[in-house]
Backbone as JSON Lines, residues from 0, in Angstrom:
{"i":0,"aa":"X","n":[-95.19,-12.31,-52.98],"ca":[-94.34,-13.16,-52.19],"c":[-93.35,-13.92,-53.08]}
{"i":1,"aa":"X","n":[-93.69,-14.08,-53.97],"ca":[-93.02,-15.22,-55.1],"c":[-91.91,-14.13,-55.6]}
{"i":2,"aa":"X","n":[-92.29,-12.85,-55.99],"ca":[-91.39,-12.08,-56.5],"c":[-90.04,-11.91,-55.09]}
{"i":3,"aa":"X","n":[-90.07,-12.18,-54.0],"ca":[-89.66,-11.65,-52.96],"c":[-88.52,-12.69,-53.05]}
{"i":4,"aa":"X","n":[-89.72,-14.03,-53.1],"ca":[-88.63,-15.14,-52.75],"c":[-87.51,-15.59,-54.09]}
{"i":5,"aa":"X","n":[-87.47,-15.02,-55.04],"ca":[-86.78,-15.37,-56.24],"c":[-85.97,-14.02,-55.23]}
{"i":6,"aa":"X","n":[-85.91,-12.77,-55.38],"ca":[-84.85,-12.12,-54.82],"c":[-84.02,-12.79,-54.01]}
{"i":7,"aa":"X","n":[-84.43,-13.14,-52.71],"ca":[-83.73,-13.99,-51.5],"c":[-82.98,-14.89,-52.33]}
{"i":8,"aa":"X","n":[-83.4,-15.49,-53.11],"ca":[-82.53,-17.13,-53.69],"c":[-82.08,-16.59,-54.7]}
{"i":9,"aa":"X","n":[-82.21,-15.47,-55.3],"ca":[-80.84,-15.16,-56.79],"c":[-79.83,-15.37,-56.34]}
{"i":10,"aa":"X","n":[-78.93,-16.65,-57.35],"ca":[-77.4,-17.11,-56.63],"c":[-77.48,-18.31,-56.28]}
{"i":11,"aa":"X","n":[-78.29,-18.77,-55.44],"ca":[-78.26,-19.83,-54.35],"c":[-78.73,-21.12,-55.53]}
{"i":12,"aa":"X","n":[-77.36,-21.85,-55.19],"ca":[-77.0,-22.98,-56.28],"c":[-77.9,-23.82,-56.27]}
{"i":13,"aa":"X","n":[-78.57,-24.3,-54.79],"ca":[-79.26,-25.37,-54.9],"c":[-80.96,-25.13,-54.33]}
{"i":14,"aa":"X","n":[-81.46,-23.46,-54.93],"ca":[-82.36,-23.26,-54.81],"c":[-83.28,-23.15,-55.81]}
{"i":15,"aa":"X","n":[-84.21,-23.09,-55.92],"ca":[-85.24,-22.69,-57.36],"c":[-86.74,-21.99,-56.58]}
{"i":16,"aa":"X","n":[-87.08,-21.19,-57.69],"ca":[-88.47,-20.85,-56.69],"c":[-89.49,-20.77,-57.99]}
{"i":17,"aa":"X","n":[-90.67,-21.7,-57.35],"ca":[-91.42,-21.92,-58.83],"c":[-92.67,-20.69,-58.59]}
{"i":18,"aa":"X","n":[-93.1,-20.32,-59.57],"ca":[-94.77,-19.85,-59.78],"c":[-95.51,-21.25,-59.61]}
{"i":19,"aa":"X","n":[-96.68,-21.15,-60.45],"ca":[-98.28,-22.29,-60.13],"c":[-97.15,-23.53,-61.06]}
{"i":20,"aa":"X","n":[-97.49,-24.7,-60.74],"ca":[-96.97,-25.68,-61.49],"c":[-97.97,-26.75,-61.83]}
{"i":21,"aa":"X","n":[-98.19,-27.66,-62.7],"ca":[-98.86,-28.99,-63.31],"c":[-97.92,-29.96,-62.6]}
{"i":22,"aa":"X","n":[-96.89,-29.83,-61.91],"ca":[-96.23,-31.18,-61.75],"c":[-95.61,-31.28,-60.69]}
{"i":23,"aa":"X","n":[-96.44,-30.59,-59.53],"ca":[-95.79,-30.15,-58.26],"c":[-95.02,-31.93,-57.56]}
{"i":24,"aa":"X","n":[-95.87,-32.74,-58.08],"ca":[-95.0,-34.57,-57.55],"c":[-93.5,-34.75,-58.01]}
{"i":25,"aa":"X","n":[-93.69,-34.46,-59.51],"ca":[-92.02,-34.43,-59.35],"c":[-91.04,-33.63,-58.86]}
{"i":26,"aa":"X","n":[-91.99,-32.12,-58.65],"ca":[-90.5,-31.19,-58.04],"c":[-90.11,-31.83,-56.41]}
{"i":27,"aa":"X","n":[-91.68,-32.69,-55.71],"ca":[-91.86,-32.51,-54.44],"c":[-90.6,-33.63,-54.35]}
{"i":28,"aa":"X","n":[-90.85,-34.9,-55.19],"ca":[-89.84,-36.11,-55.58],"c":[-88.2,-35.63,-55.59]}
{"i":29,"aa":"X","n":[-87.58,-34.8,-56.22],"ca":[-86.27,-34.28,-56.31],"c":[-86.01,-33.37,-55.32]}
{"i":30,"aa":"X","n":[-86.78,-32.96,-54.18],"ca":[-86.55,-31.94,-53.63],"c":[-85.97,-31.98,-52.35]}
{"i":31,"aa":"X","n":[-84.97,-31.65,-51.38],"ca":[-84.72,-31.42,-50.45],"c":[-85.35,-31.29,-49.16]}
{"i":32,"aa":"X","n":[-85.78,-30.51,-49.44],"ca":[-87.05,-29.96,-47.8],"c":[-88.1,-29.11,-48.57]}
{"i":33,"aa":"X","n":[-89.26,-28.91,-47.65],"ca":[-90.81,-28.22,-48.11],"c":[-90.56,-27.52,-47.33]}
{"i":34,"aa":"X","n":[-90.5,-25.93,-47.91],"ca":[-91.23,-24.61,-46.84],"c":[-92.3,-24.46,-47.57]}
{"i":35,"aa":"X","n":[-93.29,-24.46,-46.56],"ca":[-94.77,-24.09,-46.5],"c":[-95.47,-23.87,-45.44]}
{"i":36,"aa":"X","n":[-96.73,-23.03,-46.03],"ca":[-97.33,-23.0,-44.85],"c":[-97.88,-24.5,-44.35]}
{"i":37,"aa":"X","n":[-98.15,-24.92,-43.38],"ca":[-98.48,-26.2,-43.27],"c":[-99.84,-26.83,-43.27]}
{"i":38,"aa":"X","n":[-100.26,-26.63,-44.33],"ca":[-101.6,-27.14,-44.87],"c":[-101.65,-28.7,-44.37]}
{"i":39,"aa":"X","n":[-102.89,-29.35,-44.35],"ca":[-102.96,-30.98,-44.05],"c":[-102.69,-31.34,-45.68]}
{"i":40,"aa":"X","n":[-103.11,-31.31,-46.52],"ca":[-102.88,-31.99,-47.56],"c":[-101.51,-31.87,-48.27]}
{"i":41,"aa":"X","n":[-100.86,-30.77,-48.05],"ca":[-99.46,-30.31,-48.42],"c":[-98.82,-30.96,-47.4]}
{"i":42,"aa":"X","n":[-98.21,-31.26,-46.07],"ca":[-98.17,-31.97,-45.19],"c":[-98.5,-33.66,-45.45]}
{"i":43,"aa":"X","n":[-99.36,-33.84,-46.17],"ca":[-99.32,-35.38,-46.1],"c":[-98.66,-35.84,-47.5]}
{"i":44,"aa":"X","n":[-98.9,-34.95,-48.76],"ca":[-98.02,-34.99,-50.04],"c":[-96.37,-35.24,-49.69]}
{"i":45,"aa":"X","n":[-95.92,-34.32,-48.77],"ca":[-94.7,-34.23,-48.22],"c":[-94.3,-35.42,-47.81]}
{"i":46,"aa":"X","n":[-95.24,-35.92,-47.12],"ca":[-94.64,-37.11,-45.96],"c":[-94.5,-38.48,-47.42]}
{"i":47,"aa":"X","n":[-95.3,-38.1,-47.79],"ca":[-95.5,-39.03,-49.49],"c":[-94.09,-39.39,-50.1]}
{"i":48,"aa":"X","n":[-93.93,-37.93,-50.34],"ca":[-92.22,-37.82,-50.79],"c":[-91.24,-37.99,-49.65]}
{"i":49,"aa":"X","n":[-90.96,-37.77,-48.79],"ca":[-90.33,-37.88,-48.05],"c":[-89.52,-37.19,-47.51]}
{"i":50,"aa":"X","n":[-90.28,-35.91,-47.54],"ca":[-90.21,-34.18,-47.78],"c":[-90.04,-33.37,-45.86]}
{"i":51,"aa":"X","n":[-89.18,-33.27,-45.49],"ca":[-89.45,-32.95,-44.03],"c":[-89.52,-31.14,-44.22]}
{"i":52,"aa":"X","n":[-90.89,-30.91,-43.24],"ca":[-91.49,-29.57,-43.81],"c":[-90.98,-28.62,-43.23]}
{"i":53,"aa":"X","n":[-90.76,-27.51,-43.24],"ca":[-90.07,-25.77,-42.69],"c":[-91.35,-25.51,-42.71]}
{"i":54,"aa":"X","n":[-92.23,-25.26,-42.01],"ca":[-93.31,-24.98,-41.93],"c":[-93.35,-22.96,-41.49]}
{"i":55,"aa":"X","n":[-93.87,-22.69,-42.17],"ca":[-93.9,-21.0,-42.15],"c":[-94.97,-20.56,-42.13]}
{"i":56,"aa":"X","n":[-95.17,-19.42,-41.82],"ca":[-96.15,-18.5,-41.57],"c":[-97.57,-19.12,-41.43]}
{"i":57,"aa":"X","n":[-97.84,-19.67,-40.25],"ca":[-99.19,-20.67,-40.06],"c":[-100.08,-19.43,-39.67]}
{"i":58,"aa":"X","n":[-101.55,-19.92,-40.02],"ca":[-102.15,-19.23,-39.63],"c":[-102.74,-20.08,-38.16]}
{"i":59,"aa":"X","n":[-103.55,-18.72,-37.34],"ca":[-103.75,-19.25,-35.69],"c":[-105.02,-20.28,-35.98]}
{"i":60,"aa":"X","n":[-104.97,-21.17,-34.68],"ca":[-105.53,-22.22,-35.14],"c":[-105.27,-23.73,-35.64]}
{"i":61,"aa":"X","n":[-105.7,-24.33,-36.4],"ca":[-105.17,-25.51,-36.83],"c":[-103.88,-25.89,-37.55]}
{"i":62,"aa":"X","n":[-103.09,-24.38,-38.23],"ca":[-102.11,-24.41,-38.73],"c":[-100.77,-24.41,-37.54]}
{"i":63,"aa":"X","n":[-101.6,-23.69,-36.46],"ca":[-100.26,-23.56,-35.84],"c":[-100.29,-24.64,-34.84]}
{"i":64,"aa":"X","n":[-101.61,-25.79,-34.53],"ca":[-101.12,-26.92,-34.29],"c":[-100.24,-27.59,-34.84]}
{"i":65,"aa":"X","n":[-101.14,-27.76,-35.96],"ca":[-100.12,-28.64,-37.28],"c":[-98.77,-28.33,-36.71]}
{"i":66,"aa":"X","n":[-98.12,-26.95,-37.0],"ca":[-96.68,-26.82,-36.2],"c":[-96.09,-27.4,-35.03]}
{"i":67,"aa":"X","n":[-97.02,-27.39,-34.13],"ca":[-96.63,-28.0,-32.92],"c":[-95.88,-29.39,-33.49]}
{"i":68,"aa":"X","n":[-97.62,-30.13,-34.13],"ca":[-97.38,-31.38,-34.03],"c":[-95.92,-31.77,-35.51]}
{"i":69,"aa":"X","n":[-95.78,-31.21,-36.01],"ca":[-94.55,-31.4,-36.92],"c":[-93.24,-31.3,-35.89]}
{"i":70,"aa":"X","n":[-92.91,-30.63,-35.07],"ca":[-91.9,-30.45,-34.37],"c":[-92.3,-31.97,-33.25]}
{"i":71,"aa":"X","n":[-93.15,-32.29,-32.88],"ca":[-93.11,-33.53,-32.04],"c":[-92.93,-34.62,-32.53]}
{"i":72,"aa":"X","n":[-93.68,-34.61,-33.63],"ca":[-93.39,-35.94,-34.35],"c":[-91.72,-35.91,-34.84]}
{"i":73,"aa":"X","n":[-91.25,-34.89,-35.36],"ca":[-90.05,-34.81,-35.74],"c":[-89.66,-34.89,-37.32]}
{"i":74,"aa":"X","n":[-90.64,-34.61,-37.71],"ca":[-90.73,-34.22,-39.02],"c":[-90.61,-33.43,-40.16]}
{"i":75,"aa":"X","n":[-89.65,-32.27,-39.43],"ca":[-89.81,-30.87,-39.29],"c":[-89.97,-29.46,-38.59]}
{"i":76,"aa":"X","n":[-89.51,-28.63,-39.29],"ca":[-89.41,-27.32,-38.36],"c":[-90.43,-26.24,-38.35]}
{"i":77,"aa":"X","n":[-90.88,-26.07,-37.02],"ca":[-91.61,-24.43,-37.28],"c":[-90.62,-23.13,-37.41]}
{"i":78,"aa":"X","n":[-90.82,-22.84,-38.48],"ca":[-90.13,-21.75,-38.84],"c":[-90.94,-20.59,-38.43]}
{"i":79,"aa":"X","n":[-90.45,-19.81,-37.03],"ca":[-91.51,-18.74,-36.39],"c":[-91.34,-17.55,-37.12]}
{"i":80,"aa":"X","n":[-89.6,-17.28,-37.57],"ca":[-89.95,-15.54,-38.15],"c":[-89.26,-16.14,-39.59]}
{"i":81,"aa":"X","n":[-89.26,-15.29,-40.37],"ca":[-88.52,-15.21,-41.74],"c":[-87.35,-14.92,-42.05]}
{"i":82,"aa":"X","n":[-87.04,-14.8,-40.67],"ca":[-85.52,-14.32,-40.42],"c":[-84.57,-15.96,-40.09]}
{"i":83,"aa":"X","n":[-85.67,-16.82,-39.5],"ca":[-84.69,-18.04,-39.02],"c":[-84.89,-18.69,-40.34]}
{"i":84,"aa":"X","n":[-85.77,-18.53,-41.67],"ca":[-85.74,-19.82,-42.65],"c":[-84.1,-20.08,-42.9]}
{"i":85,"aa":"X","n":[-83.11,-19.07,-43.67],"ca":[-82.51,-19.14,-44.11],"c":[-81.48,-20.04,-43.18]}
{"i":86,"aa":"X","n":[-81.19,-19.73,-42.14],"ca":[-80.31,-20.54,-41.16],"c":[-80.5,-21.8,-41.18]}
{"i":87,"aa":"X","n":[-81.84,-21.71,-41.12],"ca":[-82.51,-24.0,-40.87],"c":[-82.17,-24.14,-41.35]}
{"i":88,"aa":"X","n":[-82.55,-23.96,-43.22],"ca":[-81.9,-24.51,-44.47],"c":[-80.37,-24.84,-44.19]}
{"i":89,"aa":"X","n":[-79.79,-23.88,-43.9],"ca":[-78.04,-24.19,-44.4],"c":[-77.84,-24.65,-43.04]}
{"i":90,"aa":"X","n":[-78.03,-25.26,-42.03],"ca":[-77.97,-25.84,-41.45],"c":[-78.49,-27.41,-41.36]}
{"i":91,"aa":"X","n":[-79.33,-27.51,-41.99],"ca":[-79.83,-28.95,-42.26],"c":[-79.15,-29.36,-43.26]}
{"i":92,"aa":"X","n":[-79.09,-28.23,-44.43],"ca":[-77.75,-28.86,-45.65],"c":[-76.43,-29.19,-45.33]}
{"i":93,"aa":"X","n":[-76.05,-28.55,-44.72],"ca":[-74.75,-29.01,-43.97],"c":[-74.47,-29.86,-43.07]}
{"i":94,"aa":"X","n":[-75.78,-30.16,-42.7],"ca":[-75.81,-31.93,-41.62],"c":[-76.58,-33.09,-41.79]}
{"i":95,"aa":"X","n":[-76.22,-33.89,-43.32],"ca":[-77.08,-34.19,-43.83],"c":[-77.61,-35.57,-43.24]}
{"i":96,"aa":"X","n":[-76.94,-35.93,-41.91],"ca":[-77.6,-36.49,-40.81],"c":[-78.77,-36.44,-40.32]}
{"i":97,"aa":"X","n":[-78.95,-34.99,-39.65],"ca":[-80.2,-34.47,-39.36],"c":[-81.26,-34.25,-40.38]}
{"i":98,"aa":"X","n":[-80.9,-33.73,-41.74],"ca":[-82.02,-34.08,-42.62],"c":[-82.29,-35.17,-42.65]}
{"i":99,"aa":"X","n":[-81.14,-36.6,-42.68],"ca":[-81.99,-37.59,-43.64],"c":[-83.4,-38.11,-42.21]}
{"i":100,"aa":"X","n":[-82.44,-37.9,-40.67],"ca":[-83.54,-37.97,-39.56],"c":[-84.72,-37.67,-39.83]}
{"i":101,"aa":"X","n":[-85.2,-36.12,-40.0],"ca":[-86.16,-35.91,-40.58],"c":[-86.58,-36.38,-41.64]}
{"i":102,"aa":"X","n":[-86.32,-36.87,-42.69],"ca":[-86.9,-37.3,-43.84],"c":[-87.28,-39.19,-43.69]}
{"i":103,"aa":"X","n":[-86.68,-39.75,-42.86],"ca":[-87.09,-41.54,-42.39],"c":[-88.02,-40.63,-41.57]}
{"i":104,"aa":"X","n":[-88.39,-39.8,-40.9],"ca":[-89.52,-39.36,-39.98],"c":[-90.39,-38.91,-40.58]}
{"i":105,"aa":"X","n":[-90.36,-38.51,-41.27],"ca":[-91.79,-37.91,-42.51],"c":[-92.01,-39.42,-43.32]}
{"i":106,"aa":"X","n":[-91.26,-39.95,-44.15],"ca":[-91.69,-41.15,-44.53],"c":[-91.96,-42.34,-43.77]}
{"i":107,"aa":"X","n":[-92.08,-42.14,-42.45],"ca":[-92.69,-43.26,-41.3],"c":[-93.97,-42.65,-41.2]}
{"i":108,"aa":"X","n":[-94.46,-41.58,-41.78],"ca":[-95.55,-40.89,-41.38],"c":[-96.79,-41.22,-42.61]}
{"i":109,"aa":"X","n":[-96.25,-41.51,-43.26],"ca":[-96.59,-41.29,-45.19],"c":[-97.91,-42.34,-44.93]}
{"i":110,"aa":"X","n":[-98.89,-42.21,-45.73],"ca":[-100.1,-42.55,-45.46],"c":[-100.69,-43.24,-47.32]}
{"i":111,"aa":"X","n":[-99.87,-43.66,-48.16],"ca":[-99.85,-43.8,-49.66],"c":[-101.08,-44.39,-49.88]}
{"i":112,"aa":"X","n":[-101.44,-44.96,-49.33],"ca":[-102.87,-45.93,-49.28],"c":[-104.33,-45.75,-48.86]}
{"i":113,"aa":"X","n":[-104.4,-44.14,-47.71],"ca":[-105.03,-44.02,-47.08],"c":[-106.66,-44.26,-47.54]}
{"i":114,"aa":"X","n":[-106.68,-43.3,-48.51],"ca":[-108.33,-43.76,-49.94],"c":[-108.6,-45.34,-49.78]}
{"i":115,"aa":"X","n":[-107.75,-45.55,-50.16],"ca":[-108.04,-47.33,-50.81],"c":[-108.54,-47.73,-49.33]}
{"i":116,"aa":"X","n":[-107.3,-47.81,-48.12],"ca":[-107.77,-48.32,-47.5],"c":[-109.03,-48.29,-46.47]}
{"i":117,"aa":"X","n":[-109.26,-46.81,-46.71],"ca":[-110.2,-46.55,-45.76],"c":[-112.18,-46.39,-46.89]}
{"i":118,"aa":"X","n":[-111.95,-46.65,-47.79],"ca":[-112.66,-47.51,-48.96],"c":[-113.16,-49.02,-48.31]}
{"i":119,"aa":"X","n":[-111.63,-49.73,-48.03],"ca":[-112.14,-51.02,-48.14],"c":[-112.81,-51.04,-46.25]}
{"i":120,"aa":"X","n":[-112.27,-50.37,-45.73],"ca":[-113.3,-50.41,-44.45],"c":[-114.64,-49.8,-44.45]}
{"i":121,"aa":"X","n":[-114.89,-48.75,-45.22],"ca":[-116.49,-48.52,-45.61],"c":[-117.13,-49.56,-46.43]}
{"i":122,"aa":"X","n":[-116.26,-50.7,-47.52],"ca":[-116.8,-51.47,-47.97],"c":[-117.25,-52.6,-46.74]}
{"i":123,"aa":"X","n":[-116.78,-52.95,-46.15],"ca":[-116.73,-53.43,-45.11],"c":[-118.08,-53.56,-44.18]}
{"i":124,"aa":"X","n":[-118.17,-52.25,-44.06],"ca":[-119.41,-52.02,-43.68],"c":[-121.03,-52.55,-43.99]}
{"i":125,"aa":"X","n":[-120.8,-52.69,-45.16],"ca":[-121.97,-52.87,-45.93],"c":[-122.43,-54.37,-45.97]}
């Protein structure tokens, strides 16, 4: 897949396509938009950065909720075939309105604290 997606983006000025990385926070930090599949923890990293997700190829089940619920909340797109990624992209780049929409909507979502705080309510407990 990785070999596929460097084909698709040879050229494309403001694309890059990585292999495994050590430092996936800073690429997520400089980056534009997340296509992924829409994992919960990739999904909440995102919302971290302030990353609004293209969510692709979900698997059935909880992934393709997740999709639902990214398109309601407004946080992002389900990207259904592989044929529409390329359009979203240059369409959200070119209206950088509607991205930054999505991106105050993913970072209204962002959860930076969640450990700590849900720590101090089990401490709580005790």
């Amino acid at each position: 897949m990785e070999k596929d997606a460097r084909a698709l983006c040879e050229g494309m000025q403001r694309s890059k396509v990585l292999g495994w990385v050590d430092n996936m926070h800073e690429w997520m930090l400089s980056a534009d938009l997340l296509v992924s599949k829409p994992g919960g923890a990739t999904l909440n990293e995102g919302f971290a950065c302030g990353l609004p997700m293209l969510a692709i190829d979900p698997l059935p089940g909880n992934e393709q909720r997740t999709c639902r619920w990214i398109e309601k909340w407004g946080c992002g797109l389900w990207i259904k075939t592989p044929a529409d990624l390329a359009p979203a992209i240059a369409r959200l780049l070119a209206h950088p309105e509607e991205l930054e929409g999505l991106r105050a909507r993913a970072r209204s979502l962002a959860r930076p604290r969640a450990a700590y705080d849900a720590a101090e309510e089990i401490l709580k407990l005790q």
